[in-house]
C-alpha positions in Angstrom: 152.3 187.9 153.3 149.3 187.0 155.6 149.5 185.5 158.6 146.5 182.7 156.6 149.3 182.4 153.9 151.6 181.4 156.3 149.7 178.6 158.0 148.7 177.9 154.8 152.2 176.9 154.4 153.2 175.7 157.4 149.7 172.9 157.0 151.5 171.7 153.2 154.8 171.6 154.6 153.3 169.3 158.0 151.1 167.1 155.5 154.1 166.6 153.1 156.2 165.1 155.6 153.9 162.9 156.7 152.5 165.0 159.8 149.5 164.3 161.2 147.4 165.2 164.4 143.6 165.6 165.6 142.5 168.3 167.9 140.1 167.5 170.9 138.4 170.2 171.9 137.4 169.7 175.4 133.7 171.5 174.6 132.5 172.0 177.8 135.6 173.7 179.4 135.8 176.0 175.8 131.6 176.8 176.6 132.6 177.9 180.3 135.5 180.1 179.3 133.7 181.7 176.1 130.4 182.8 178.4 132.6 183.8 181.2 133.5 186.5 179.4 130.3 187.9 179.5 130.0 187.5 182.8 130.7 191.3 184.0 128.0 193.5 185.6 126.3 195.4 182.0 127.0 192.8 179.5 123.3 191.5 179.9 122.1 195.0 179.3 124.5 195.3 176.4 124.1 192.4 174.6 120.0 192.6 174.8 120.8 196.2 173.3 122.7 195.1 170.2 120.3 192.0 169.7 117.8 194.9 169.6 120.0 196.4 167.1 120.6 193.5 164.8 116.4 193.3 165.0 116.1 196.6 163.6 114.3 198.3 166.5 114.2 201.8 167.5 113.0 201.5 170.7 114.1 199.4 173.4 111.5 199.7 177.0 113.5 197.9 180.2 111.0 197.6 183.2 112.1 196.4 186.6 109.4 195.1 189.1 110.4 195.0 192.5 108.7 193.3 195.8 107.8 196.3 197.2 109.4 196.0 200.6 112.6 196.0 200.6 112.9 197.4 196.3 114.4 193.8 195.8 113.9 193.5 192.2 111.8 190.4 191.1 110.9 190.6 187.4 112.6 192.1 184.5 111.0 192.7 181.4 112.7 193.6 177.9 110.8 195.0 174.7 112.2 196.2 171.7 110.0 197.0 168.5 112.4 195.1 166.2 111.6 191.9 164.3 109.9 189.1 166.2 112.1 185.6 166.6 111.3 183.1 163.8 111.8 179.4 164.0 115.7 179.7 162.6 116.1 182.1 165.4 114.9 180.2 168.4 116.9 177.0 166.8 120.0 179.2 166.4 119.5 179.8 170.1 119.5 175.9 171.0 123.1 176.0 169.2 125.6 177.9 170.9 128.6 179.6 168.5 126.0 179.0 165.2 125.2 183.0 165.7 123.6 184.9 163.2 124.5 183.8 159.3 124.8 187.5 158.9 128.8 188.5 159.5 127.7 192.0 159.5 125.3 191.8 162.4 126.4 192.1 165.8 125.8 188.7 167.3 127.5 186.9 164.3 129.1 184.9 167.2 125.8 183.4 168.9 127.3 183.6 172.5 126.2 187.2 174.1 122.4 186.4 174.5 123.3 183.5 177.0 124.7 186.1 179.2 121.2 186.7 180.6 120.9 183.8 182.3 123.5 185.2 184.6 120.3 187.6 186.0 117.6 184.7 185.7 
């Protein structure tokens, strides 16, 4: 038996005896928890290099622009020669948790890419 089979179950044993309760999902608090998990110091690197994957690329170019002075970096810029965003993909980015309809690609989930604004 599956652990689905058994709440499967336990659901038609709740219903038939009259049992009945909504979930509120507090969505902001569930938003802050999920992207704090990609929080740590690589994850930005990590999840630009798997979107790269899921793109098809081959190569990804990182370049880091710094003031000069002090080598305080100022600009990053990421390339990848994988498939250019369509529409779909810059609306799936407007969603958070739609991901990619693809469950074999790595950002089925649609919540790694927002860990770069944790370096803008």
């Amino acid at each position: 038996m599956t652990s689905l089979d058994g709440l499967s179950r336990l659901r038609e044993r709740a219903t038939a005896q009259g049992i009945r309760e909504d979930v509120r999902v507090n969505q902001r608090h569930l938003v802050d928890k999920i992207l704090a998990r990609y929080s740590g110091e690589s994850v930005v690197w990590r999840e630009l290099i798997q979107n790269s994957d899921d793109a098809g690329a081959t190569e990804v170019h990182i370049e880091f622009r710094t003031n000069g002075g002090d080598q305080q970096v100022t600009t990053c810029i990421y390339k990848n020669n994988g498939k250019e965003f369509k529409d779909e993909d810059w609306h799936r980015l407007r969603s958070i948790a739609e991901g990619n309809p693809d469950e074999s690609k790595i950002g089925f989930f649609g919540v790694g890419v927002y860990s770069v604004f944790s370096i803008s």
